[in-house]
Structure formats: C-alpha cells, structure tokens
N, C-alpha and C positions, 0 to 999 in steps of 0.2 A: 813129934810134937803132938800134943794131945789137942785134943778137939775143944777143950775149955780154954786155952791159950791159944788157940788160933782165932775164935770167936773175940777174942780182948784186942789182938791184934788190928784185927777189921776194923771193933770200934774206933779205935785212935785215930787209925788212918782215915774214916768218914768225919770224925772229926775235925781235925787238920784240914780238910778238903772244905770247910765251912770258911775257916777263918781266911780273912783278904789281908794281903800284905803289899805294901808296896815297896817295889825296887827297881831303879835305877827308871822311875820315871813313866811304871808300866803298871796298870791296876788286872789285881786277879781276882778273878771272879769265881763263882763257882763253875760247875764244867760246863753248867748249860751256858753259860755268858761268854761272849767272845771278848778275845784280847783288845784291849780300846785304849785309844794315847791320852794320857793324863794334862791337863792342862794348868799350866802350873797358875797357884794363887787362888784358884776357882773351885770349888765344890763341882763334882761330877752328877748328876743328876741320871735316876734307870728312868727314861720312860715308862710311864704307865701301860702296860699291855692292854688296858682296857679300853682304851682313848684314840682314837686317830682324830691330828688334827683335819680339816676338809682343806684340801687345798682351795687357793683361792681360785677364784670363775676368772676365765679372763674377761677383759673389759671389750665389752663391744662396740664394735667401730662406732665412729658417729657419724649419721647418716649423712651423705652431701647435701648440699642444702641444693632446694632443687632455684633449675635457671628462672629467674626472675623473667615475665612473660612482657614483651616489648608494650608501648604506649601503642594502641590503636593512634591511626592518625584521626586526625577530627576530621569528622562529615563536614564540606563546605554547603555553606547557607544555601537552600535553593530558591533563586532567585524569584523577587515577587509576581506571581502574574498580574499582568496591566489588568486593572479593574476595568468593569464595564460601565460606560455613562449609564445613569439611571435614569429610568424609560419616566416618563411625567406621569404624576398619579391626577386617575380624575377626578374633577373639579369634587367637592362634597357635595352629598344630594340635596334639593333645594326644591324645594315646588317652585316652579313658574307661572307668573300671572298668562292664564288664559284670555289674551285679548285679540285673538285674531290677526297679529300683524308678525312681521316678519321676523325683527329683534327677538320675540317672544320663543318661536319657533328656533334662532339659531340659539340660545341662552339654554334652550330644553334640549339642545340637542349634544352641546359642548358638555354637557355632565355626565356624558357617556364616552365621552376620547377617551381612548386608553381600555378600554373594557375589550377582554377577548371572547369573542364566541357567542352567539344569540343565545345560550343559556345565561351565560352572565347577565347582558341586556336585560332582559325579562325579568331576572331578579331583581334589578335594582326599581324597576318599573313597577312589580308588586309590592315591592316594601314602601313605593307610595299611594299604595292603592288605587294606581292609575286602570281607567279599564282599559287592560290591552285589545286593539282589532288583532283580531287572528291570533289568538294566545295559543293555538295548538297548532301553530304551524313552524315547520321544521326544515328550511331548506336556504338557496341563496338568499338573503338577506334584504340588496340592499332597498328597492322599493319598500318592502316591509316598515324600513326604521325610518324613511321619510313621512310615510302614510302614518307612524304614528307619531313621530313630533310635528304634525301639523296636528292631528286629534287631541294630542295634551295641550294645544298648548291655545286651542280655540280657532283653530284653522280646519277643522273638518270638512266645515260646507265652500273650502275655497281649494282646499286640497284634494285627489280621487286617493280612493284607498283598493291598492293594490298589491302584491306578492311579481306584477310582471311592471317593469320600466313601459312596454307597450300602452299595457291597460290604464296605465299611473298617468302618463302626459295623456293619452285621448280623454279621459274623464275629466281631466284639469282644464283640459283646452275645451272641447266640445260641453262640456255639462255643467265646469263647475264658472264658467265667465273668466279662465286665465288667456294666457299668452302666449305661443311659441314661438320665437326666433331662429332660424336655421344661419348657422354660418359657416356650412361645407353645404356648396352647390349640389351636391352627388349626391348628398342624402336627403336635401331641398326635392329635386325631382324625383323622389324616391317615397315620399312620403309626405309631402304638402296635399293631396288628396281625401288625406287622412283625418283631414282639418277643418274646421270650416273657415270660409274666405277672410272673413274679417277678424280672425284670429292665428293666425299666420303672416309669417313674414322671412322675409331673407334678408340680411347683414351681414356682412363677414367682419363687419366694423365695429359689432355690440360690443358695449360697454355691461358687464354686466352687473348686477344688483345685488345687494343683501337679500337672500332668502329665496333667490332664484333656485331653480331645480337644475343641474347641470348631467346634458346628457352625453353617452360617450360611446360609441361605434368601435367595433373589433374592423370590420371591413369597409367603413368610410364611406357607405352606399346605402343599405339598407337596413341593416338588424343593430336592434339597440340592444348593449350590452352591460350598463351601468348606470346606477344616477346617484349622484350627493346633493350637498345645500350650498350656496354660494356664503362665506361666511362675512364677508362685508365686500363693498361698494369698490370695485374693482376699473381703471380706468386703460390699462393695458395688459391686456391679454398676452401679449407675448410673451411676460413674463413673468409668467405662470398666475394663475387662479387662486386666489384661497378658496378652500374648501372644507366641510365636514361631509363625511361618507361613513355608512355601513357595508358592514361585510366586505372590508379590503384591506390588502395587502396578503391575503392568501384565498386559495382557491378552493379549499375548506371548507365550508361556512361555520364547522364548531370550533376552529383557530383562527377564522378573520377575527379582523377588530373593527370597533370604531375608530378614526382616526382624522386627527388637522392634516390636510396636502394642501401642496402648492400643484397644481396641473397645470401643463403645457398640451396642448396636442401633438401627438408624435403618431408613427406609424404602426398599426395596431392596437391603438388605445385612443382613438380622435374624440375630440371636441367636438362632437356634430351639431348643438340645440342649447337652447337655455327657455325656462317656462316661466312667467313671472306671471305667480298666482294672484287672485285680489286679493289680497291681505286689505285689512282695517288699516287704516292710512294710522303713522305712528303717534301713540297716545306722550301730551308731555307731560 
C-alpha cells in the first residue's frame, strides 16, 4: 500500500471519529468525551468547560437566642424615718420699750429663746444697734445675758452688770437697792454675810415674781452656779419655775442656748436664792 492511500485512509477514519450517532440509547462522543446515558425526550446539554457553577454556602446555624435575664425583685420601700418635732423658732426681733420694769426685761429677753451660742446672741443684739456690755467677751454666758436684758431694756441702774452670778446678785443687792431671798438654809448660812441686813432674807415659802433673778447651786451650800429671769408670777414652786436662762442646756458656751424651763430644785442643780430687783413699778 503506498503511502498516498494510506494517508486517504486516515482521513476517513478522523473523520468518521467526528460524527455522533446514536444507538440503542447511548450517545458517542468524540474520544475525549466520555460514554454518558441519554435521557429520553430531552436535549443533552456539554457543560461549558469554562464555567463552574459555585456550590452553594451552607446556611448558617441561627444563633440561639440568648436566656431572657430574670425580673430583679423590687427594692421594698424603706420605711419613713419618724420626723423630728420642730424646735420653736424665735420670737421676731422687736425693740422693747426701755422702761425699767420687769415685763420690759422678760419681753427682751424671750426674743432670744431658741438662739444657740453667744455668737448668735450678739448678732441679733447688733442688728439692733443695742450697745452690747461686754461685747468682747467670750466665755459662760449666763450672767452675761441677764446683765444685758436689764441694760436694753432700762434696767441698768436696778440691775449689776456682771460675767460672774457672784458679782451679778452682790451688786444688785448691795449697790443697786435690790432684794435676796434665800430658800435653802445651807446656802442662807453660807452667804447671808454677804449681804446687807436689810436686804436679805430666808423663806423657804417664796413665792416668786416676774423678773426675779433665780439663783442655782451645784453643791446646795456655797458656790453659785447659775442664774435666769423668772418669767411670770409664780405661786408654787414645787412644781417647777418658769423661767428664761442664758447659756443652758449644754456645757459649751458656743452650743448652749437661750431657753423657756420649767425648774424644779433637785440634787445638783438646787434653787438656792431669788433677787427682786427695783424695777419701775409697771407702766399701764
């Protein structure tokens, strides 16, 4: 066979190898394509070698929903604290007629209740332009605040002006023409010398008065520890005094107060005296 007829051979046969036939249900392909089952009724379709589909992602879980966080219990209400009674405010300031009697002095002296501290005091004393005795003084109180509601209030020359309870009653009684009554016998023998004759006296029965000066003993014998004003007309001591006082109810003197009491005499704190100064007999 020559070489020109064998060359013819080839082609036919590359040819032949091109065309697809189908039989008995099987599609042929050229060599590079694999033998593939035909599906009857349907067009067989080459994928595209150029193309890959992307598989799909898988779907991701759905996250659990997170545990719903319980109800706080409720905070119960905390109960109210008991309020505190409200302490009496003082009187509003007021000038007082200066007439030398008694009413005069306890009316100046009540618009000080309630005030803490002898700095207080003193202020409200300057915003009347009262002249303070002893304006630079700084220590137990209470002679102080009596010696000056007798100077506001036109009782100077009936009142002594002192810083000691001592000097307060001897001035009053010896210089200024007042009065002391003793009604503890202990402190009578103790200090009726101190006096002069006709300005002394013992009662254990006094009745005491508006505007009286009340004195009060630690040890019921000799040393005087305290004075206020008597603040009206009193017929039984037993049970209890009224009174207005400086510098008490604390042992301070920049946290005492002015203050309304009722006094009793008890042990430690006695009722020893009462001074009843001249006052101006009451104007009507």
């Amino acid at each position: 066979m020559n070489a020109k007829l064998t060359k013819q051979i080839l082609s036919v046969i590359l040819a032949s190898a091109v065309a697809i036939s189908c039989t008995d249900g099987m599609v042929w392909a050229t060599s590079d394509t694999e033998l593939l089952p035909a599906t009857e009724g349907t067009e067989t379709e080459t994928p595209d070698p150029g193309t890959e589909e992307t598989p799909d992602q898988p779907e991701t879980p759905d996250t659990p929903d997170k545990p719903e966080t319980p109800d706080q219990p409720e905070t119960p209400d905390k109960p109210d604290k008991p309020q505190k009674p409200e302490k009496p405010k003082p009187l509003k300031p007021h000038k007082v007629k200066a007439n030398g009697t008694a009413d005069s002095a306890i009316e100046y002296a009540k618009q000080y209740a309630g005030l803490k501290g002898l700095k207080a005091v003193k202020k409200r004393m300057k915003f009347h332009k009262y002249n303070i005795w002893y304006s630079g003084f700084y220590s137990e109180w209470c002679a102080w605040f009596v010696t000056n509601c007798a100077k506001q209030t036109g009782s100077g020359s009936k009142v002594g002006a002192s810083i000691y309870v001592n000097d307060l009653a001897y001035q009053t009684v010896n210089w200024k023409g007042g009065k002391i009554t003793f009604v503890n016998k202990h402190f009578y023998k103790g200090k009726r010398f101190f006096f002069r004759s006709k300005g002394r006296a013992l009662n254990t029965e006094y009745k005491p008065r508006k505007g009286d000066l009340i004195i009060y003993s630690k040890d019921g014998k000799f040393w005087w520890t305290h004075v206020g004003l008597v603040r009206e007309d009193h017929d039984n001591p037993l049970k209890g005094v009224p009174t207005i006082e400086g510098n008490t109810a604390n042992n301070n003197f920049t946290k005492a107060l002015v203050a309304e009491r009722v006094r009793t005499s008890r042990k430690g704190f006695r009722i020893v005296a009462y001074i009843t100064p001249k006052y101006n007999k009451k104007r009507k």
